[in-house]
N, C-alpha and C positions, 0 to 999 in steps of 0.2 A: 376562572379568572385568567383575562392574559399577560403572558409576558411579553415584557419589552424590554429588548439590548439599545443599549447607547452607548456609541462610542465618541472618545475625543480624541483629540491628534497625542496630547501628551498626560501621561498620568497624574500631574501635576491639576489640570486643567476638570481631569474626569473626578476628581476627590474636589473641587472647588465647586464643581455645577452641581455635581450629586450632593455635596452640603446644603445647596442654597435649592434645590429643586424639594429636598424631602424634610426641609427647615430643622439641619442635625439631627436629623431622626434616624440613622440608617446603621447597617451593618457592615464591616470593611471585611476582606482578605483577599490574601494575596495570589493571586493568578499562575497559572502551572510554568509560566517562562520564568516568573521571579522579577521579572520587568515591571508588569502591571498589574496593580488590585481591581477586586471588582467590587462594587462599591450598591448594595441592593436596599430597597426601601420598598412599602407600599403606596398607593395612589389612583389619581384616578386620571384616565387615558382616554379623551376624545369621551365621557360622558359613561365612562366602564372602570372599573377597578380596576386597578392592573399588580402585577408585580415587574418591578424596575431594576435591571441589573446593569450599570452605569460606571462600562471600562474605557479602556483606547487603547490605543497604537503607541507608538514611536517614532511620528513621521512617515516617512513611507514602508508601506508593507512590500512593496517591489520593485524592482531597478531592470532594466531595460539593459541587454549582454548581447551580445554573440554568441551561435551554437559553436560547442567542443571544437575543432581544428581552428575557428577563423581567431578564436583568442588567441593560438598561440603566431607571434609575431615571424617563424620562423617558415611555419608550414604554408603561407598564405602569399598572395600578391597582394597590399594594401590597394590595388585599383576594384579588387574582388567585391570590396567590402561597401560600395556604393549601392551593387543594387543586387548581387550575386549569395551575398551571406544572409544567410537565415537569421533572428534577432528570436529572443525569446523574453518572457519576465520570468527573473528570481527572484528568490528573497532576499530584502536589503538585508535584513542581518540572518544570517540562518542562527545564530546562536539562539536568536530571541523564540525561534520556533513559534514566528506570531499568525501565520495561517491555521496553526494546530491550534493555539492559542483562541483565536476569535470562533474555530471551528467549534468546538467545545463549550463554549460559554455561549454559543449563539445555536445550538441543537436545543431544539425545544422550542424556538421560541415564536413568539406568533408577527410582531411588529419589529422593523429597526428603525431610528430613532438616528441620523449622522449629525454630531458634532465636531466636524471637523473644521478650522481654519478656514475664513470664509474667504478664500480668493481663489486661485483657477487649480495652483496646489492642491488645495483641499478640495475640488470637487472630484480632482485624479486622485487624489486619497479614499474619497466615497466608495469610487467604485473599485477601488481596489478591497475594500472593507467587505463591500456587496460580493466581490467575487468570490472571495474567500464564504462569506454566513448565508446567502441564500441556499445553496445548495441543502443544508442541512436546517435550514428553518424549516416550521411546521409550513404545509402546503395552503394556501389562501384560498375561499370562494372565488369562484370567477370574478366577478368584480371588486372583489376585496382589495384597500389601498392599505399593504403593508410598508410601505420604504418611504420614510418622511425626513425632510431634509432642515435642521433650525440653522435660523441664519441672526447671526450675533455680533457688536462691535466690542464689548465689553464685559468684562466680568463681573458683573455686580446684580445685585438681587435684581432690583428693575430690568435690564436687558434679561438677562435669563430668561426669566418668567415671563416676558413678552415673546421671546424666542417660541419658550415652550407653549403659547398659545397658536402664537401665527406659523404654524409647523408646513415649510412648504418643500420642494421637489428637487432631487439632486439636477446641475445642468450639465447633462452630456458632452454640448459645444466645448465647453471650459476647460472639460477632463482631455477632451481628442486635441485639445490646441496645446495643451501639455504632455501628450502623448508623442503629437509630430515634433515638439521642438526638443524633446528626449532624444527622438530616433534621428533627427539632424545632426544635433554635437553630436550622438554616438558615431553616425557614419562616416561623417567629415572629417571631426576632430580626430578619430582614431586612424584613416588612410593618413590624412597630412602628417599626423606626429610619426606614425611609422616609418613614412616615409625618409621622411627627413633625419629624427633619431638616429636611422641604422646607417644611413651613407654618412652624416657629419660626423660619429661618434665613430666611423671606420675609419676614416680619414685624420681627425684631429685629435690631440691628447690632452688640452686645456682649456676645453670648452667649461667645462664646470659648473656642470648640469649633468642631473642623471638623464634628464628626458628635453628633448628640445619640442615643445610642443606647441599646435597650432590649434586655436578655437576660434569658431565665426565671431565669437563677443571679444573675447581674451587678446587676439589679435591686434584689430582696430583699435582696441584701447590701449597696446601699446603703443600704436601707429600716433595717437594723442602726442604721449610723452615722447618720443624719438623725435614728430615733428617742431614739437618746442627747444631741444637741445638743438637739433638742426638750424633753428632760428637765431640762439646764441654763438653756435660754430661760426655764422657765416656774418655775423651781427659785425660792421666798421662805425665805431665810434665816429664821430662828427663833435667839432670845436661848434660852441654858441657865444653870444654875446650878450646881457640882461640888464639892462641900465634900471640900478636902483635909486630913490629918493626918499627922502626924510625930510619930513615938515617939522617944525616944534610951534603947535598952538600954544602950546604956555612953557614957561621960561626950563622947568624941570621934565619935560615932557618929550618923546617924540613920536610921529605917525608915519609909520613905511611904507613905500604909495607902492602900486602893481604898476606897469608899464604897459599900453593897452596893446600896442606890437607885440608883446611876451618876448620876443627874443630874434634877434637877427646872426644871420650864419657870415655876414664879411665884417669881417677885421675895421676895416677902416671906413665902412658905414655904421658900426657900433662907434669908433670914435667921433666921425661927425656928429652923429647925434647927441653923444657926448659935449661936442665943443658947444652945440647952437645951446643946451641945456644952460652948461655952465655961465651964460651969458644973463642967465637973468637970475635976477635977487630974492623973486617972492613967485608963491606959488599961487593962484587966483582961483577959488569955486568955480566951477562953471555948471554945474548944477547940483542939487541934494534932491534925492529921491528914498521917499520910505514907502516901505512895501508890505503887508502882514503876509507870512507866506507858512505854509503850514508843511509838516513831515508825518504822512501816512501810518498809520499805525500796522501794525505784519500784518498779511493774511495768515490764514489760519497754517497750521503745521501738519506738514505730509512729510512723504520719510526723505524724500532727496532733500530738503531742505536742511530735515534733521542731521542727516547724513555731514551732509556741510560745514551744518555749526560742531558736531561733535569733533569734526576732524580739526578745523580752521580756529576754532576757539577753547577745546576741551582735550584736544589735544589725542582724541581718541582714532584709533584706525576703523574705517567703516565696517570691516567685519565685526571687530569687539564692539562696537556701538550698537550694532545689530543686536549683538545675543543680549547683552544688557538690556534693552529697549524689550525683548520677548521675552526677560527674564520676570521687566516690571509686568509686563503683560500678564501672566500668566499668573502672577502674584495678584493681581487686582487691582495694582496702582493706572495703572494707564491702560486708556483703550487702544486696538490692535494697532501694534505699531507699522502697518504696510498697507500702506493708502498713498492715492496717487490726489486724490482730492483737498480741496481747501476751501472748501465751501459745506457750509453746516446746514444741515436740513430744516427746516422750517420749525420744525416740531423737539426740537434738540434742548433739551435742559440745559440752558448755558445757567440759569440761576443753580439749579441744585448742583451744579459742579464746582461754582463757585461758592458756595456758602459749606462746601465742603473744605474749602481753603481757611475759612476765617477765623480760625485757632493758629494759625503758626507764624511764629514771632516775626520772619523774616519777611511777612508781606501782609499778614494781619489789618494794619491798621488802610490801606489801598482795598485790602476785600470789603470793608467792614464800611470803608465810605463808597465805594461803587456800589453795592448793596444799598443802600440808604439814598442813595443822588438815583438810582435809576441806571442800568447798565447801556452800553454802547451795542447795538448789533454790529455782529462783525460783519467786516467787509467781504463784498459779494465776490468769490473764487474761481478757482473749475470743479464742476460735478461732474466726478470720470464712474460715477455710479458704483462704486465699488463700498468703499469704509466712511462712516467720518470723519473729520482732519485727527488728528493724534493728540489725545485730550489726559490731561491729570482725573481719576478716576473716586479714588480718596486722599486721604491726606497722608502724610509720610514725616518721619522726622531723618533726620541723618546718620542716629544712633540705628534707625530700622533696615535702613539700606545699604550704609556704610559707602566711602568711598567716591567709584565710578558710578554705582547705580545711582546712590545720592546726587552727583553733578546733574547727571544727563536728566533726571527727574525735575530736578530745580529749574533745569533749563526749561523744559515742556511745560512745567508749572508757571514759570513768568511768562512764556509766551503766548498760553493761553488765555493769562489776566491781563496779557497786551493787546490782545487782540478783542480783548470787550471793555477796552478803555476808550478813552476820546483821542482824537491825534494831539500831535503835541503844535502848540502853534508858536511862532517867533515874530518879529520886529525887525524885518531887514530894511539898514540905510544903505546906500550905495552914494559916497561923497566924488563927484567929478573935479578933478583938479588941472588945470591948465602952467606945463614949467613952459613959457618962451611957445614954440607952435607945438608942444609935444603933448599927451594926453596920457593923464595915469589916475589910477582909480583907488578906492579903498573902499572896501565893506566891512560893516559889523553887525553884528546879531545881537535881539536879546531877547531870551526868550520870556511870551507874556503869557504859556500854559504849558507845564510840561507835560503834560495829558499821559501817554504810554510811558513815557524814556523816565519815569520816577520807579517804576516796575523791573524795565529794561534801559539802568543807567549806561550800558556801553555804547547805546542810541543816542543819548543824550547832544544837545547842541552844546560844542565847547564853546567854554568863556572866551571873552578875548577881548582886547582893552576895549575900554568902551569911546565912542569917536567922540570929538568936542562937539558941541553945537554951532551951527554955521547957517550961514546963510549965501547964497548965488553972488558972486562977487566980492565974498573975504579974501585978504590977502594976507596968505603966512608967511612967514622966513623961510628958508630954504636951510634943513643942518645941514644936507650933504647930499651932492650926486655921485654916483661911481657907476665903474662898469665892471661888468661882474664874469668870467671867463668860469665857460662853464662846459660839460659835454655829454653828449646823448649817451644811455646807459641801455645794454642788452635788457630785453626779459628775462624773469629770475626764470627756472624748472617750475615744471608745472605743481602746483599744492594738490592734495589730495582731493580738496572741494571744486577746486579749477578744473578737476577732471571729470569728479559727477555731475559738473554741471554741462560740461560735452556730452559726456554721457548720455544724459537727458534728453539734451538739445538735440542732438543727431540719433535718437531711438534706438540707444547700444544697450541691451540687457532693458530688466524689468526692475520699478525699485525694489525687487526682493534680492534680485542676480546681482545687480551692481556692485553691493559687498564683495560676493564671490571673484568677481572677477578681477577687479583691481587687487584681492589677497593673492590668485592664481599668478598673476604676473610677477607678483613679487618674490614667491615660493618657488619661482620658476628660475631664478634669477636673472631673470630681464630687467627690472630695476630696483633700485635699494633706497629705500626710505631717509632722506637727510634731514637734518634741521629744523624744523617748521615744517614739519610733514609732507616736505618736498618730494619729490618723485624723478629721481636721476638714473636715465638708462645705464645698463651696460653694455659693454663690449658687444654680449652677444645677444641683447637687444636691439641695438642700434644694426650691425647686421644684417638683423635677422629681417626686420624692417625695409631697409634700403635694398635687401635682396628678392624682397616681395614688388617694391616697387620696381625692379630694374626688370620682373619675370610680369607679373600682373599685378599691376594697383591696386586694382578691385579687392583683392585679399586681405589686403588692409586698410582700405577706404570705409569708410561707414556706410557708406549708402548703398552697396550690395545686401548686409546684416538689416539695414533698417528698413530695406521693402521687403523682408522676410519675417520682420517682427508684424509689421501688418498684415500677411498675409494671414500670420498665425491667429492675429487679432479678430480676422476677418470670418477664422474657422469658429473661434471662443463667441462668435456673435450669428454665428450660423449662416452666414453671406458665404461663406466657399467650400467647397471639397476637401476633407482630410488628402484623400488621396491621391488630388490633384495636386495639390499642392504641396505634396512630401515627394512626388515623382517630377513634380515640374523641377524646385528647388534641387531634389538629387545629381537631376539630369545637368545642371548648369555647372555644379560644382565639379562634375563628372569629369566634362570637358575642359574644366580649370586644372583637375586635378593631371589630367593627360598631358596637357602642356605645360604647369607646372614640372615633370618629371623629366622630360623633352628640354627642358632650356635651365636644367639645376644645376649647369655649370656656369651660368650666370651669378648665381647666389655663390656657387665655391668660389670664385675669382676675388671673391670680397673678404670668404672665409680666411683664405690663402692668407693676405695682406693683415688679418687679427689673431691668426692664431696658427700655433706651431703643431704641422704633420706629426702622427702617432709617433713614427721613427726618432725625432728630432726630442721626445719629449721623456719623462722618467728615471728611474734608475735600475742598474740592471739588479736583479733580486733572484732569479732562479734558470735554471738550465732544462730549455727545449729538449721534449723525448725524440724528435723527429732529424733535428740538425745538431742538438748536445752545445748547441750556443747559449750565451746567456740572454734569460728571455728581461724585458723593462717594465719596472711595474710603477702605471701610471697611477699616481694618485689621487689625481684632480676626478671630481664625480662625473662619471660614475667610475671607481676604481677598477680595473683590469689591467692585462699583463698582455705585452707585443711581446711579440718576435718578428723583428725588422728582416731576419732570414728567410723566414718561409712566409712571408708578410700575413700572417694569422694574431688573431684578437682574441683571447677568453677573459669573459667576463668573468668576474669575481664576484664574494657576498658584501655586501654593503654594510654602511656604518659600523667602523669595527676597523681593525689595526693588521695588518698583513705581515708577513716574514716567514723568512726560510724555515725548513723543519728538517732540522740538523743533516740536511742534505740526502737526506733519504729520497727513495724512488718509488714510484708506482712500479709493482710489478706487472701490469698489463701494458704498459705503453713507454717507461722508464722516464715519465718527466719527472722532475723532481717537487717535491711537495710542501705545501705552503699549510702556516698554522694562521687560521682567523682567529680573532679573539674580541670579545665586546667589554674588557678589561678585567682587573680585577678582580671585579665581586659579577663578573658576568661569566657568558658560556664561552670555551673555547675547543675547535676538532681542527684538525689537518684536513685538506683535500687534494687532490691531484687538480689543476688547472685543465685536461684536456677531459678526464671522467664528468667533473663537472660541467660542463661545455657538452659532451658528448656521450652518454649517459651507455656503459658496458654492456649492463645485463635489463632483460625487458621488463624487472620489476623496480627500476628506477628510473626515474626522472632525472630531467635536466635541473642544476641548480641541488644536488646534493651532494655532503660532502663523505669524505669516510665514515663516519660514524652511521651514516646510512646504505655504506655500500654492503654488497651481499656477499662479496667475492669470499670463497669457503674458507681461503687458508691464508691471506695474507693481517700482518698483525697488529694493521690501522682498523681493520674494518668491524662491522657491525657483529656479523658473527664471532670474531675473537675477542671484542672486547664489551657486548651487549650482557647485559647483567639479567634486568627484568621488568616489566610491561610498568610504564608511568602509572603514577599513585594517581595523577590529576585528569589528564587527556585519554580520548578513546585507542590511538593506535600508536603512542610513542612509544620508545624503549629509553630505559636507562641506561648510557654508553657511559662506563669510564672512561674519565679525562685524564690522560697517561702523562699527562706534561703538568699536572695540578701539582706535583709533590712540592713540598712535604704537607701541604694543603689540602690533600685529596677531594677530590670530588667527583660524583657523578653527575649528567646532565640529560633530559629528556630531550631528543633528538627531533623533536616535533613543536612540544610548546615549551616555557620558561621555566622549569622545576629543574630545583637545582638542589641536589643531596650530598652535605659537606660530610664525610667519614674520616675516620685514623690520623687526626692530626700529630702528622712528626715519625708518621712510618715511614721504616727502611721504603719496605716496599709494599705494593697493592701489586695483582696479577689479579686475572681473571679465569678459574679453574675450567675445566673442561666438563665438570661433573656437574651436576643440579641439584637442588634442592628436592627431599622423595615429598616434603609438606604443599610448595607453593611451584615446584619448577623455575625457580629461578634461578641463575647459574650462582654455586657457591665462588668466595673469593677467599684469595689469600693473602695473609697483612702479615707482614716482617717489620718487628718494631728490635730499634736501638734498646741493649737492658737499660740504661740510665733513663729513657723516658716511657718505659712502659706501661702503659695503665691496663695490660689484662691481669688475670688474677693469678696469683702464686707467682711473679714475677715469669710469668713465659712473654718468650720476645714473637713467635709463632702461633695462629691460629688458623684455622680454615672452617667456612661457614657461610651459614646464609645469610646476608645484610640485614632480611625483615624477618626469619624468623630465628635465629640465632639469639641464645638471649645473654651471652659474654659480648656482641654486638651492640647491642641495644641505646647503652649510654653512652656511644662512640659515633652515633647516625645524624644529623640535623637536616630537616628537609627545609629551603628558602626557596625565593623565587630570585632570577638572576634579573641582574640590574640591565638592562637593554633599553641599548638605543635605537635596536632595528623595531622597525614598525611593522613586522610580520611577527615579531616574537611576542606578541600579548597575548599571555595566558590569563586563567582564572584567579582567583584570588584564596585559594587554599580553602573555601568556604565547602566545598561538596566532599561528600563520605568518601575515602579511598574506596580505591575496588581490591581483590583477592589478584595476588602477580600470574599473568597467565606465563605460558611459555615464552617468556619476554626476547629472549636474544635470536632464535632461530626463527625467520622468515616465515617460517609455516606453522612453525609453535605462533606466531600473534593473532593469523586469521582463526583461530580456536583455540581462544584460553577457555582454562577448564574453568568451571564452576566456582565461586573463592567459597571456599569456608568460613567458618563462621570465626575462626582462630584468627584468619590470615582478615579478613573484613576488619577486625580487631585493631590488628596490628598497622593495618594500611591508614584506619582513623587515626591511631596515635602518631601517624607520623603528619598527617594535615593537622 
């Protein structure tokens, strides 16, 4: 019998198709990462029994890096990184250990089966899936076809099962045109943002931004919004003049005419016209024209559309509208939400999706007569060959999806049953009235079907008084003419929909990217989301813009990016050269990048005029080991500390609260030393500002603070106040926090464990001796008599924290509360381990063996 792996992009997905493949018949468990189950049944494969083991991924299994030195920002020229640095694939998450993972469950097996996300994503997912399981699959006859590729719009028993019939061929093109446009942002985005980062952020102190960065997409679409502020900066109102009239066909009534001029710009030809108006009594038809005129029902719903209404009407930002839309997806409500298309396939069930609607109270009785009357085909779209338009799959209540998912659902659901409705048709009169020689008009509507806009009432044609009946040569009374002073009003900021539809327009991102990238500019702080989902640059958006223009346009113009997306297009369809076109595009930006560097005191000149020199900016906070001045510690992001003396910059740790440490000094270099903190119930250690910056001894790194210096004898560092090897992570240590009292605590100097002891002791020390059980350094706790909790009233104890057992009921291990986004650890769920030689450097690379005592005692504290 054979086996066969199948994998889907999310676990979620792989438990939904293996339901509906082996019709609830199957066996679950859980996968060695903890991530994903695997989900096995039997069956029959291409006309053979088989056995079926039916997991997935997480998205992608690899991310696309820079070899060792070119990562670090410091070692490197960012001009290197064009065509000079080596690129390799990682794993997106190494936590998830999903190569070993697919490796594993995919030995043995004869066929693979890819469920993966059917757009170009997911074909670069396939073969990422294949690189990882061929190797270790059983070997094929020579013309044996192992690798079969289902391609799906939805999740529902009928797609499936047709999927798994028509089993066809992963496309290479698709994979290599998301392979090139990985290694373009990598190479681009990372020289420019380097670039630029290190000179603005050496220069300025209130830019505030940790990262000033530059993306072929990310740019341009700021270039959007900066170009519309600039429209309003430079916008001069202008006075107008609007001569209004009022008819009264009957005595209680009136009728406000347009004016078929609309409006004149001089003063005193608004009032001539005025005067000649005034001169006559009655207003005279001068013709009545009715017109039937009809308002289209939608095309069908693809994602930039959706993107739109969620923003514009549901108030939703395009990223959140996103994972909602793949949340329904995945769930079974709606087919794939990422589709460029709006045109439904010939063959398309628009009945059975609709008679899946015709229970729910909110549109029921519309399904139940379109059903019955005979449906509308929808109108004919673009087929970009990708998905079907973005369809309601079953039915949903509001109790089932709550919320956001509920809106964005109800929306897709109405504009589905709009789009296989009739249009809506109206009754347009258009009345011509003549004052004296002047001409003004009035129309009204009424509508004689309301076809779609009964589904989707905010379509709807508004009411409006209804006209009198007339005829060519009535004459009315005249209530009143006036003139009406009026004046031309700027454009408002761009809306978030105003902007995907640039987007679109000018070929910036994909509809999958376009979420991304309007969230990147905003995470960036280039602009900030106002009111009605407006999109208002800032300071160092507008900038950053104006200073791209003033160096090279093209960097922020759209049309460099959008003959790059078809290039890519062109590789996804097999008309061009991967590698032609990853060296042709390198080599242009190459050159952009060299004179960009060459003329970046054109962008400072701009910089100058918005924001204030490092020197100019902060407050002074601590004293330089080099000059013994007092060094300014900027707090605007990214926070660091100058010294305007020896005009030096060290960066500091991020999100987290700075200040002096009671003025003590580094004994290697004598600067004085600062306590980070990530608050109260978080971590907090001292660091020297130039160790961190400039890392002492060769087994540290840049970016760490005392608690992981090595130095042997001074009485911040790791060695003196290192305890014993974290209960959670593979190579932390537990460093007493010397500043916690009367609070105490210790904290893992790697990930978030955080171990609260002896509340309300004198003192904690950290012994010089160890533990002969675990090796972990013994401590000593000096309690006040009045709040002693050891036994027989002793105020002194000494011992080992995990295996001491007058300890024991005085230990709490948490997880600190952190705002930094490096410090996510685990969730307390895995077995302790036995304390290796926790505090000395060479006791971690070889803990002993834990025992079975110390294994024990490590659980009881997770």
């Amino acid at each position: 019998m054979k086996t066969v792996l199948m994998v889907a992009e999310k676990p979620s997905l792989a438990q939904s198709i293996a339901k509906i493949l082996s019709r609830g018949n199957m066996s679950s468990r859980k996968g060695l990462n903890g991530a994903c189950s695997v989900h096995e049944y039997t069956g029959s494969f291409i006309g053979q029994s088989a056995h079926f083991k039916m997991t997935s991924v997480c998205g992608h299994v690899m991310t696309l890096d820079f070899i060792g030195k070119y990562n670090s920002w410091d070692k490197v020229d960012p001009a290197e990184l064009f065509s000079k640095a080596p690129t390799e694939k990682k794993e997106a998450n190494p936590k998830l250990t999903m190569v070993k993972f697919l490796q594993v469950e995919g030995r043995g097996c004869d066929c693979i089966v890819l469920w993966l996300d059917c757009d170009k994503e997911g074909e670069n997912i396939c073969f990422e899936v294949l690189d990882a399981v061929l190797p270790v699959m059983n070997k094929p006859r020579s013309t044996e076809r192992t690798i079969y590729r289902a391609k799906f719009s939805s999740i529902t028993d009928t797609d499936i099962c047709n999927a798994m019939n028509h089993l066809g061929e992963p496309n290479r093109n698709e994979a290599l045109s998301v392979d090139a446009r990985q290694e373009l942002d990598l190479r681009i985005g990372c020289a420019f943002t380097r670039f630029q980062t290190k000179y603005f952020q050496g220069k300025y102190g209130n830019l505030d931004s940790s990262l000033i960065s530059f993306g072929p997409c990310q740019t341009p679409t700021l270039g959007f919004c900066v170009e519309r502020h600039d429209k309003i900066q430079s916008f001069k109102p202008e006075t107008y003049w609007v001569l209004q009239a009022k008819v009264n066909p009957e005595k209680e009534s009136s009728l406000t005419l347009d004016w078929d001029r609309v409006r004149v710009f001089d003063r005193e030809i608004a009032q001539m016209f005025l005067n000649i108006t005034k001169m006559a009594k009655e207003a005279k038809v001068e013709s009545v024209n009715k017109k039937e005129k009809v308002k289209q029902r939608p095309l069908a719903l693809n994602t930039v559309e959706m993107l739109r209404v969620a923003s514009a009407a549901l108030g939703m930002g395009p990223q959140h509208a996103m994972q909602i839309a793949e949340r329904l997806y995945t769930q079974g409500f709606i087919s794939y939400p990422r589709t460029e298309t709006t045109h439904y396939p010939e063959n398309f069930d628009l009945k059975g999706c609709l008679r899946q609607q015709a229970n729910n109270p909110y549109w029921a009785e519309t399904v139940k007569a379109l059903l019955s009357e005979g449906i509308n085909r929808p109108r004919k779209g673009h087929d970009a060959g990708d998905h079907p338009p973005i369809t309601p799959m079953r039915a949903a209540t509001e109790a089932e999806l709550g919320g956001d998912g509920w809106r964005l659902y109800e929306y897709i659901t109405r504009h589905f049953i709009a789009t296989v409705s009739t249009d809506c048709k109206y009754l347009q009169t258009t009345i011509s009235f003549s004052i004296g020689p002047e001409r003004f008009t009035c129309i009204g509507k009424v509508v004689t079907s309301p076809g779609f806009t009964e589904i989707m009432p905010w379509h709807s044609i508004p009411l409006e008084e209804s006209l009198p009946p007339c005829e060519k040569g009535d004459l009315f009374p005249i209530g009143e003419i006036k003139l009406l002073e009026k004046q031309t009003s700027p454009p408002d900021y761009l809306t978030e929909a105003e902007l995907i539809t640039l987007m679109e327009k000018h070929g910036i991102g994909t509809d999958a990217s376009i979420p991304v990238h309007i969230n990147n500019i905003c995470q960036r702080n280039y602009v900030t989301v106002e009111s009605g989902r407006r999109l208002k640059p800032t300071n160092l958006g507008i900038v950053l813009v104006h200073g791209y223009y003033k160096i090279d346009a093209e960097l922020v113009l759209p049309t460099i990016r959008s003959a790059v997306e078809k290039q890519l297009n062109l590789i996804a369809l097999g008309k061009a050269n991967y590698h032609q076109v990853l060296e042709h595009t390198l080599d242009i930006f190459k050159r952009k990048f060299h004179y960009f560097v060459d003329s970046i005191a054109g962008m400072d000149e701009l910089m100058e005029v918005s924001f204030s020199p490092l020197a100019a900016t902060g407050k002074p906070l601590s004293r330089c080991g080099k000059c013994h001045r007092f060094m300014k510690y900027i707090q605007a992001k990214p926070s660091r500390l100058h010294c305007s003396h020896c005009d030096d910059t060290y960066s500091l740790p991020q999100n987290g609260t700075i200040k002096l440490y009671k003025e003590l000094r580094c004994p290697l270099d004598d600067f004085e030393l600062v306590l980070w903190s990530s608050g109260s119930r978080g971590k907090s250690y001292p660091l020297c500002p130039y160790c961190y910056n400039h890392p002492p001894f060769r087994d540290m790194k840049k970016g760490m603070g005392c608690n992981e210096c090595t130095h042997p004898t001074c009485q911040h560092s790791l060695s003196m106040l290192g305890i014993g090897q974290c209960v959670e992570c593979e190579n932390g240590v537990l460093v007493l926090d010397s500043t916690s009292g009367p609070k105490w605590k210790m904290a893992c100097n790697k990930c978030n464990v955080i171990v609260h002891f002896f509340e309300n002791a004198h003192k904690v020390r950290v012994s010089p001796e160890t533990c002969d059980l675990c090796d972990a350094a013994l401590v000593d706790v000096d309690f006040n008599k009045a709040k002693s909790p050891l036994p027989g009233d002793e105020t002194q104890h000494s011992g080992c924290i995990f295996c001491d057992p007058v300890f024991q009921d005085l230990v709490e291990l948490k997880h600190a509360a952190m705002r930094h986004p490096m410090h996510r650890g685990g969730q307390g769920k895995r077995q302790g381990r036995g304390r290796g030689k926790g505090r000395r450097p060479g006791g971690r690379l070889n803990p002993k063996k834990p025992k079975d005592k110390m294994a024990a005692l490590a659980a009881y504290f997770v």
